[in-house]
C-alpha positions as CSV (number, residue, x, y, z in Angstrom):
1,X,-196.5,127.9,-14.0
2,X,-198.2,125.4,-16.4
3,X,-196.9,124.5,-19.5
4,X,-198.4,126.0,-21.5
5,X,-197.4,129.2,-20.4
6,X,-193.8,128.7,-20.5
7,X,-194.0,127.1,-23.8
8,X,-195.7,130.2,-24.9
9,X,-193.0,132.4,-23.5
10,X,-189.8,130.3,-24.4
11,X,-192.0,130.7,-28.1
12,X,-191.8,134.4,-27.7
13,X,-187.9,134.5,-26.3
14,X,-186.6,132.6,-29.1
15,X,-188.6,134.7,-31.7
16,X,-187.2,137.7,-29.9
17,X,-184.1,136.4,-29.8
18,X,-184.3,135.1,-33.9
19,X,-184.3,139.1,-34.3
20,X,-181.3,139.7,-32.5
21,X,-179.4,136.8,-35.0
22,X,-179.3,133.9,-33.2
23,X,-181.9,131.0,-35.0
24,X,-182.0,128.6,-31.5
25,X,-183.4,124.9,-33.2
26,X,-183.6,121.6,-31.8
27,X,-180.5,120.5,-29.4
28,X,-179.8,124.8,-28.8
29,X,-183.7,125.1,-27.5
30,X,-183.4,121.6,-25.3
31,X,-179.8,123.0,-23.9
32,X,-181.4,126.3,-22.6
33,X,-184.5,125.0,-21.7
34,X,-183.5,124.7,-18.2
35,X,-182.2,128.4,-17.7
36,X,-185.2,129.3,-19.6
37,X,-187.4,128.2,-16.7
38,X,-185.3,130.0,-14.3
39,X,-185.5,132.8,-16.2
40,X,-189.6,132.3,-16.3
41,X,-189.7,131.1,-13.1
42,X,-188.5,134.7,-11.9
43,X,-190.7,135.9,-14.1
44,X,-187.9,137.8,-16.2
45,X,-189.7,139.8,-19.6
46,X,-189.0,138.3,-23.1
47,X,-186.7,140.9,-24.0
48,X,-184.6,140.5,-21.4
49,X,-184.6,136.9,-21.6
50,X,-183.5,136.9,-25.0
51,X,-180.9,139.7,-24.9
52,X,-179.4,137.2,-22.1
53,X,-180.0,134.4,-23.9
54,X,-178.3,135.8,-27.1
55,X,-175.5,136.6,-25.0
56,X,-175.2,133.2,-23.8
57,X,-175.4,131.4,-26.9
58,X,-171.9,134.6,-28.2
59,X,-169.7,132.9,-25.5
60,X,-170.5,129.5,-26.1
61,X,-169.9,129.8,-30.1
62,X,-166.5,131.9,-28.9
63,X,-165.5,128.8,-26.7
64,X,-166.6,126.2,-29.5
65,X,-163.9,128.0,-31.7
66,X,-161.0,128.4,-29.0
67,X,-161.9,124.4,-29.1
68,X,-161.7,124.0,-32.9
69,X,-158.7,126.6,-33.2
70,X,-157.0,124.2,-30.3
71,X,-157.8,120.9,-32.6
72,X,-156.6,122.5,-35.4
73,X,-153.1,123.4,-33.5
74,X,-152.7,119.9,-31.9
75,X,-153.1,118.4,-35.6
76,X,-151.2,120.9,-37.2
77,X,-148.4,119.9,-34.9
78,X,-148.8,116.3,-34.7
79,X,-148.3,117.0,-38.8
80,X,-145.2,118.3,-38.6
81,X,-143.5,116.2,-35.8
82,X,-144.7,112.8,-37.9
83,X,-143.1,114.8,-40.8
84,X,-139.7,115.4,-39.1
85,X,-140.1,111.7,-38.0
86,X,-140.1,110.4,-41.4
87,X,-137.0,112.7,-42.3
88,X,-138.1,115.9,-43.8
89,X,-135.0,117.8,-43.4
90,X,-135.9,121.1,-45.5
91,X,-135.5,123.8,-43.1
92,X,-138.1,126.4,-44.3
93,X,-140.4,123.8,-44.3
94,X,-139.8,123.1,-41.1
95,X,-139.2,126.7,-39.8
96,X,-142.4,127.7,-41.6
97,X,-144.5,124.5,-39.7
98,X,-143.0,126.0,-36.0
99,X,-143.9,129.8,-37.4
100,X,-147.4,129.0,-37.8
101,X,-148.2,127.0,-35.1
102,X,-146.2,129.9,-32.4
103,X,-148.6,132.2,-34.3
104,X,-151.9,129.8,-33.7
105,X,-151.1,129.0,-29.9
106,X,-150.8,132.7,-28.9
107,X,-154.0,133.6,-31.2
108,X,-155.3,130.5,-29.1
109,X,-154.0,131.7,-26.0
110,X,-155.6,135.5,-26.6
111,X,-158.6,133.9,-27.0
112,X,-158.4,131.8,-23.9
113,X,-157.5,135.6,-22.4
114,X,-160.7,136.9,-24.1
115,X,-163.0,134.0,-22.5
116,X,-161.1,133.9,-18.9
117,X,-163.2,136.4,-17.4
118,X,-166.2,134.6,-17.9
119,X,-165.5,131.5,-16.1
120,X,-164.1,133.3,-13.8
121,X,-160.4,133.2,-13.7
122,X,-158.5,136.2,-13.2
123,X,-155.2,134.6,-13.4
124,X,-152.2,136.6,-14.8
125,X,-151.2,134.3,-17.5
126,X,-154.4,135.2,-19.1
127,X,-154.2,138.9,-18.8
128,X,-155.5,140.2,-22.0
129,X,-153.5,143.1,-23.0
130,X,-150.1,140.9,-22.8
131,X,-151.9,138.2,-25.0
132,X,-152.9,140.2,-27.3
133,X,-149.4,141.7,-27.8
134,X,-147.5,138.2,-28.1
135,X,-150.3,137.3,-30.4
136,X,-149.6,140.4,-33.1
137,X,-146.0,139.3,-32.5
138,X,-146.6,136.1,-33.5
139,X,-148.5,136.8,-36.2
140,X,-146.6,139.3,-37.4
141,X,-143.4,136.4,-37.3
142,X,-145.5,134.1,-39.3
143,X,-146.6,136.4,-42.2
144,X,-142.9,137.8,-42.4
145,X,-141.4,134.3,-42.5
146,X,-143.9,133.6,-45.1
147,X,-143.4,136.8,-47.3
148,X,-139.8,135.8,-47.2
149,X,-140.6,132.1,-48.3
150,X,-142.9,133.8,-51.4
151,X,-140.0,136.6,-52.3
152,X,-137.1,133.5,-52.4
153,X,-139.8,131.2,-54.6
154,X,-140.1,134.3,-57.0
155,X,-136.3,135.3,-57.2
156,X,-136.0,131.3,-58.0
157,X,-137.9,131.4,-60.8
């Protein structure tokens, strides 16, 4: 394989995969470089290539959000615990901080659920459907407690 040739070709996958929605550029193109040899090495068509390709590039933006979503929780919480620290007292507040951040670590957690598979892991705390249920609990907890927090401000006024 010179080259030349697989430059051509990764040329042709990324354009083919550009159609599908994913614009590869720079540090995306050097990352799947390597599996894009493979890929030419086995002499795998274009199409195919980029309908993998495209695939690939779907789970890793799904786990770069479970990451973010997880940052966001972790600060979230470190928030509220350096808040209670410093002597906020006001229940609701408080109630409201725990709420959403049950509701954000079982959308986290469904997530995780939604990715196991893919690594590999079949492991029962990350069975899907019971994720998925805690996590519409949750949710549904969180948007009640703050309908609730909404109704009282509006009676108060």
């Amino acid at each position: 394989m010179s080259e030349d040739d697989f430059g051509a070709w990764e040329g042709r996958v990324w354009q083919a995969a550009a159609a599908l929605g994913i614009e590869g550029q720079g540090v995306v193109h050097d990352r799947y470089r390597p599996l894009l040899t493979k890929f030419h090495g086995a002499g795998m068509p274009v199409e195919l290539a980029a309908d993998v390709l495209v695939e690939q590039v779907k789970i890793a933006l799904d786990q770069f959000s479970v990451l973010a979503d997880s940052l966001t929780i972790v600060t979230d919480n470190m928030q509220l615990v350096l808040q209670v620290l410093d002597g906020e007292d006001n229940p609701v507040f408080v109630g409201h901080g725990m709420t959403k951040l049950r509701a954000g670590i079982a959308v986290l957690s469904d997530e995780m659920a939604n990715l196991a598979p893919f690594a590999g892991i079949d492991d029962p705390a990350f069975d899907p459907i019971a994720t998925r249920s805690e996590r519409l609990e949750a949710c549904h907890e969180r948007d009640t407690f703050l309908d609730q927090i909404r109704a009282a401000a509006e009676s108060a006024e």
